[in-house]
Structure formats: structure tokens, C-alpha cells
N, C-alpha and C positions, 0 to 999 in steps of 0.2 A: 271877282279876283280872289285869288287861296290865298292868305294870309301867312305872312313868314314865319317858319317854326320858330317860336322862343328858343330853343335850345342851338340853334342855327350861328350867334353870337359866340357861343362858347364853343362851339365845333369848329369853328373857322381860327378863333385864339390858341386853339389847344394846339392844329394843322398848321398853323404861323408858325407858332416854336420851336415845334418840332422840323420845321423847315428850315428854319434859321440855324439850330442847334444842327441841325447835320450839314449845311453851307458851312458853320463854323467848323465844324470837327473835318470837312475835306480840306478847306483854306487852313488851318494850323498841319495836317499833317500832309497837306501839298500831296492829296490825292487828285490824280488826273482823272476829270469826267471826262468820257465821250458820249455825247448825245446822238449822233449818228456817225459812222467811218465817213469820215471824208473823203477817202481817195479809195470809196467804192459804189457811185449810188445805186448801183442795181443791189448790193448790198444791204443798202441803206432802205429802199423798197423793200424789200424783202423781209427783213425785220421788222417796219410795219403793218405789211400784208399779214405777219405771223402774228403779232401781236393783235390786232382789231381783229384776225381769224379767230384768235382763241379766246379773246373776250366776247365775241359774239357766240360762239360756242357755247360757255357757260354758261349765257343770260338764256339762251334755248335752251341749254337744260335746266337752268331754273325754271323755266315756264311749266316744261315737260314734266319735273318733278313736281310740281304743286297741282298741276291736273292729276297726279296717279298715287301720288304716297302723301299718307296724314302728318309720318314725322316731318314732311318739309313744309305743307300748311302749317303746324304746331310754330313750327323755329320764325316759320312769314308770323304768323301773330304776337310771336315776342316782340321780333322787331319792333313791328308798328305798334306794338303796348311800349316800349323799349325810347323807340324814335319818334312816335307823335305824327301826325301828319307834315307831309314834307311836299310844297309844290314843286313842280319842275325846276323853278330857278333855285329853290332850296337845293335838291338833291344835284343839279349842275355845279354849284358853287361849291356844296363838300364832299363830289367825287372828283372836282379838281385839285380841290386841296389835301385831299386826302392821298390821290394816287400822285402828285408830284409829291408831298412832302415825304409821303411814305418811303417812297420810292428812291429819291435821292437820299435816304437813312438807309435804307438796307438794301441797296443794289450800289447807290454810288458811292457811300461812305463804308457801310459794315461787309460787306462780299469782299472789295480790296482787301482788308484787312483782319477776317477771318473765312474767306474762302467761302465759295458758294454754296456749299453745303449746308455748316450752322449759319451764315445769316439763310437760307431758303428756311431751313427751322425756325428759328429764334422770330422772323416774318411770323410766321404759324400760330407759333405760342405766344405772340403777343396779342394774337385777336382771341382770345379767350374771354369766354360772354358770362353774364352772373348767370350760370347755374348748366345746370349736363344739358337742357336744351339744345344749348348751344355749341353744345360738343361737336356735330357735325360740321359747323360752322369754322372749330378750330382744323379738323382734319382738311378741309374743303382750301384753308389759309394754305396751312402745308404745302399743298397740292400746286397749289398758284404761286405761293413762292416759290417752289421749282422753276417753274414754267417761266416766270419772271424775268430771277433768276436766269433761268438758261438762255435767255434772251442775250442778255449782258455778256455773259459766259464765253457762248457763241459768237462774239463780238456784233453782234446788232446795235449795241448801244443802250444807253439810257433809255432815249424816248420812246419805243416801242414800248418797255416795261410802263411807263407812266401813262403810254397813249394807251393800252390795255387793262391796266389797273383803273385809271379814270373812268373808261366807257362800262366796266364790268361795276362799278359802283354806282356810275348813273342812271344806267340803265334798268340796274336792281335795285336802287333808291327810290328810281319815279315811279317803276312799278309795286312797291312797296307803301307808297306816300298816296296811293289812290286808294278808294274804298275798295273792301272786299267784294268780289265779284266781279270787278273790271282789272283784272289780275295779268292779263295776255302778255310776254316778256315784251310786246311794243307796241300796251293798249296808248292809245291815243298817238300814234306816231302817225 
């Protein structure tokens, strides 16, 4: 049995707060979430088809990039010098937390109320890593906050952003949390 990351505790505190704090910040400024259009569900499909398409997408190109370019092996080894070893239920537990909390802060709280451009930015530049390592990692945020973003935008809702934020962390957490060498974007699935 893999042993729960120590750091696992505070990652889930930090993903609370910041969950809470942006539930607070919609409920005081009586912004309206929609988590999926209600009175469209092929709509409603649709947004999630887009969402788990494009999270699946990126974990295949992480796979892709770590078999062919050093700088994205280099950024995989920060991580896991960075993040420690993380089993499945680890990496389950804080890419749920992290792609709801995230998500409901800067799709359903900060996009209302500075437009989906800077919060898709401000998304970006807040995952900035210690050091230029992880520089590609802030442009790569960018990119996904768009996407997110446009989810919302497009009126898909909420949940396809969180249902594709979540699996695009899980899936590059668990594969990240295995030793080197057993790297495949869905070794052990």
C-alpha cells in the first residue's frame, strides 16, 4: 500500500480555502453559477464531451512530450522533487480539489467580474513555479485557461471547466507520483 504524501494535508487546506473564499466572494456579490444550461442538454453534453476531449488531449501530450523533449522530462522531475511521491488516491483527492476550487475562483467568481480574458490570464500567472523550470508550465496554465475559460464563455457551464481541470491534474499527478520509468500518460490504468 503507497503511503499518503505528507504534503497531501496541506494541499487539501490550502484547495478548502480557497474554495470557500471564492463560494464566499460569488454568495456576497450574488454571482450566478451555472454548472450546466439547463434548458439545453445536448448542450450540456457537449460541454462535457469538450471538456474531458481536451483534458485528454493534454495528458497525451504530456505523455508525447516526455518521450521526445528533455525540457519536459527536466519540468516531470521538478515536480516530483517538488511534489514527493503521490498515490492514486493522493493525486485523485488534490486534482479534485484543486480543479473545483480552482475553477469555481476563476471561471465562476473572477470571469463574471473581470471578463474572460484577464481572469484566463491571471489563471496562468498564478501557477508560476520557483524557478524558469517551470516557466513552460506557466505558459501551458495560460493556454488552459483559455480553454477553460471558453468553456464558461461559451456558455457550457461550470462543470465541464472543473470536469477537465480535475482529470488533466489527475491524470498528470498519478502519472507523475509513479517512479521514473513507468511514465505512460495512463501507466497503470
Amino acid at each position: 500500500m503507497t503511503q499518503t504524501n505528507p504534503a497531501l494535508p496541506a494541499i487539501g487546506l490550502f484547495y478548502l480555502i480557497l474554495g470557500g473564499a471564492a463560494a464566499a466572494l460569488v454568495h456576497v456579490l450574488d454571482i450566478e453559477i451555472v454548472f450546466l444550461p439547463r434548458d439545453a442538454p445536448a448542450k450540456a453534453a457537449l460541454g462535457v464531451v469538450l471538456g474531458l476531449g481536451f483534458a485528454l488531449a493534454v495528458v497525451l501530450f504530456s505523455g508525447f512530450g516526455s518521450d521526445r523533449f528533455v525540457w519536459v522530462r527536466a519540468l516531470e522531475a521538478e515536480f516530483r522533487r517538488v511534489l514527493g511521491p503521490m498515490s492514486d488516491s493522493d493525486a485523485f483527492l488534490a486534482a479534485v480539489l484543486s480543479g473545483a476550487a480552482e475553477e469555481l475562483l476563476f471561471r465562476g467568481a473572477l470571469q463574471p467580474l473581470l471578463g474572460y480574458p484577464v481572469a484566463s490570464l491571471a489563471f496562468g500567472l498564478v501557477h508560476v513555479g520557483p524557478g524558469k523550470k517551470f516557466l513552460p508550465w506557466t505558459v501551458f496554465a495560460i493556454v488552459a485557461g483559455f480553454a477553460f475559460g471558453g468553456l464558461v464563455h461559451l456558455g457550457f457551464g461550470l462543470l465541464p471547466a472543473m470536469l477537465s481541470h480535475g482529470l488533466i491534474n489527475f491524470l498528470n499527478l498519478r502519472r507523475l507520483g509513479r517512479e521514473e520509468g513507468d511514465e505512460g500518460p495512463f501507466a497503470g490504468a
